[in-house]
C-alpha positions as a Markdown table, in Angstrom:
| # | Residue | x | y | z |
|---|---|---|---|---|
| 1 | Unk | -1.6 | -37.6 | 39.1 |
| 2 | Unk | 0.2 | -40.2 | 37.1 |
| 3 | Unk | 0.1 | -43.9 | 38.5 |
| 4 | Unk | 3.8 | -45.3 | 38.8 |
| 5 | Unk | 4.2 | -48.8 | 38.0 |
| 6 | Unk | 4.8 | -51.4 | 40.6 |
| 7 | Unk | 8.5 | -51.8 | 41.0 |
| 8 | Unk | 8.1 | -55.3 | 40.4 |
| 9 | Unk | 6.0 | -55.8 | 37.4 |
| 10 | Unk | 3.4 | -58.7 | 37.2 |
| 11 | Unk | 3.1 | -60.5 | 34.0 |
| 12 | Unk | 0.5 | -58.9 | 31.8 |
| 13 | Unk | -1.4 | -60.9 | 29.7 |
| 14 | Unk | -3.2 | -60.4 | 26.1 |
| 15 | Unk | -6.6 | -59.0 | 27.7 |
| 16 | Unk | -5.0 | -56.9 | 30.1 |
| 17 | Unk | -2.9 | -55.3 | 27.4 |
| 18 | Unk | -5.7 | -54.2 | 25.2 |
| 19 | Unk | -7.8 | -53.3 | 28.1 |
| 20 | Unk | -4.8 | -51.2 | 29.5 |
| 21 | Unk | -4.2 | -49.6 | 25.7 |
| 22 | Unk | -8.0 | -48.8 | 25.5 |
| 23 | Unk | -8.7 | -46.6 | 28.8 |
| 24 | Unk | -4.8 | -44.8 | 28.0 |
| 25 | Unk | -6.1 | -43.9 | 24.3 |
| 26 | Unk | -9.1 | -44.9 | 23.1 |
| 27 | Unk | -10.2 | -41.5 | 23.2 |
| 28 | Unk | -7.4 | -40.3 | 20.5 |
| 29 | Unk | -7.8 | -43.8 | 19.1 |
| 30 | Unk | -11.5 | -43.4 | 18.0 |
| 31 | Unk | -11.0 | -39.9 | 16.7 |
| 32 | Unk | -8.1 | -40.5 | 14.7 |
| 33 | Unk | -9.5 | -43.8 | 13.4 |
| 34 | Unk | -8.7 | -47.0 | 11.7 |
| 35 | Unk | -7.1 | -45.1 | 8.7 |
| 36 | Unk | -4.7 | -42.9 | 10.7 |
| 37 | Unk | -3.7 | -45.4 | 13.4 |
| 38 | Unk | -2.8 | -47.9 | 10.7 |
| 39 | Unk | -0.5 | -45.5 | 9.7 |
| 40 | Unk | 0.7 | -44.6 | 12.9 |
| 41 | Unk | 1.4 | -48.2 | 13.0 |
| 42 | Unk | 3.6 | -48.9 | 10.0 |
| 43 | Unk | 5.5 | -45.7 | 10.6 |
| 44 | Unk | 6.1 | -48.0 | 14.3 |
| 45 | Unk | 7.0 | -51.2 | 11.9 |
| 46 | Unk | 9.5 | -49.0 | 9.8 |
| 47 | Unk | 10.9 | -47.9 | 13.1 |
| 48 | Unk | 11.4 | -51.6 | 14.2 |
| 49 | Unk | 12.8 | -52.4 | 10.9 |
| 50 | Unk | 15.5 | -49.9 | 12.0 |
| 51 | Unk | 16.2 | -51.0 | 15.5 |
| 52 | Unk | 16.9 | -54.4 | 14.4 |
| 53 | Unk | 19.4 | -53.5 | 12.0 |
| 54 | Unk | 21.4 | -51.4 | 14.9 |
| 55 | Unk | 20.7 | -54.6 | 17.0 |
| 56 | Unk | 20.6 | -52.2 | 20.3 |
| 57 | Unk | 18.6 | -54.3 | 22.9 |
| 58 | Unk | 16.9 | -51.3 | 24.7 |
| 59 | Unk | 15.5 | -49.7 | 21.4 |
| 60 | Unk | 14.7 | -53.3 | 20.3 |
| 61 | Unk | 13.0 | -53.4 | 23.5 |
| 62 | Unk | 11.0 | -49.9 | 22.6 |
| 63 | Unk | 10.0 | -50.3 | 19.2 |
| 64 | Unk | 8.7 | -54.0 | 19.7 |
| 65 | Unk | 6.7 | -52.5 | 22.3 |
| 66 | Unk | 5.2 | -49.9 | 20.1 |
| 67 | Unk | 4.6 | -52.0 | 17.9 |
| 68 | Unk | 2.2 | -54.4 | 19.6 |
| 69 | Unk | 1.0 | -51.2 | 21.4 |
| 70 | Unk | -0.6 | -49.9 | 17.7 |
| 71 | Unk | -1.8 | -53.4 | 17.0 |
| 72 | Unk | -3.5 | -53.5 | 20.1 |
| 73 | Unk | -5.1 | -49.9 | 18.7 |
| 74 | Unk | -6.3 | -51.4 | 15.8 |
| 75 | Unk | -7.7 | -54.2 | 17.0 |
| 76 | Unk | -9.9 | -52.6 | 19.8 |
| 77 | Unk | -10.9 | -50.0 | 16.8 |
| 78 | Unk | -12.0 | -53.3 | 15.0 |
| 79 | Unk | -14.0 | -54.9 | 17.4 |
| 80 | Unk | -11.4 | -57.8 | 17.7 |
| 81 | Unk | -10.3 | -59.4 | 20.8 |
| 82 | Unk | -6.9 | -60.5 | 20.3 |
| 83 | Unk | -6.5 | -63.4 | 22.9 |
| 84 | Unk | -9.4 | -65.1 | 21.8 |
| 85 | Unk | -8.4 | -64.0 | 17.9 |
| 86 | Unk | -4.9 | -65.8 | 18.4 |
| 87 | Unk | -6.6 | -68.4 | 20.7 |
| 88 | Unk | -8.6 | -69.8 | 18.0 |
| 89 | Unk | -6.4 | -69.4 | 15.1 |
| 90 | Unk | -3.2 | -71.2 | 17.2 |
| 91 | Unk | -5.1 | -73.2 | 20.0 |
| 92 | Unk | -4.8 | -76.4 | 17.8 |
| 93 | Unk | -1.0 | -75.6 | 16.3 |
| 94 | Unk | -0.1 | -74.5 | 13.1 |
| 95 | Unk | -2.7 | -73.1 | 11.0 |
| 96 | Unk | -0.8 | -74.7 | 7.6 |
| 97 | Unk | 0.3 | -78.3 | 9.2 |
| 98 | Unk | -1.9 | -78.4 | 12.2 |
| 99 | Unk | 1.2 | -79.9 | 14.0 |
| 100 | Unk | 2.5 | -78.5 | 17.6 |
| 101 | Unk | 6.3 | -77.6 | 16.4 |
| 102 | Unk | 5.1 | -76.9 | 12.6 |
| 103 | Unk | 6.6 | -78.9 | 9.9 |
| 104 | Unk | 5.9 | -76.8 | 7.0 |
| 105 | Unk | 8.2 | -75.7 | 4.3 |
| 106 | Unk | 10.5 | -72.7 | 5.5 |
| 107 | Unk | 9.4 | -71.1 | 2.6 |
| 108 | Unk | 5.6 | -71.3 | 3.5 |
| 109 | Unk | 3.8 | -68.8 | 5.0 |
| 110 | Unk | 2.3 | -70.8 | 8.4 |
């Protein structure tokens, strides 16, 4: 029996995410393994490529969401918790500037 979603979503946070991700698929996830799900998840980057070019909000919607979805996949098949991965790398504002609303170059990589 499938759980149905709550007809009014709560907000879902970074930890819930790749919680919810691992007990769906972690089972396929650690059989198919870093190397397949990486590619899994450019095939989902080329898809998203796509979807912003049409510009259609509901398969914008779709693809964005697989997207995070297989980068969820990899990071829980790394050993990486993403919150506290982002958390530290963005707690104190840009990486590049250190500054709250970053003030580097548009042409450098933050």
């Amino acid at each position: 029996m499938s759980k149905q979603p709550p007809s009014t979503p709560e907000p879902l946070n970074l930890q819930e995410l790749q919680q919810m991700i691992q007990e769906m698929f972690g089972h396929k996830d650690q059989q198919r393994g870093i190397d397949g799900t990486y590619m899994w998840f450019m095939e989902e980057v080329g898809e998203l490529a796509g979807a912003l070019r049409s510009g259609n909000k509901q398969e914008l919607q779709g693809e964005f969401a697989d997207v995070l979805a297989w980068l969820v996949t990899l990071a829980n098949l790394s050993g990486i918790d993403l919150a506290e991965a982002v958390r530290k790398k963005y707690i104190t504002g840009c990486p590049r500037c250190g500054q709250n609303v970053c003030s580097c170059q548009l042409s450098a990589k933050p």
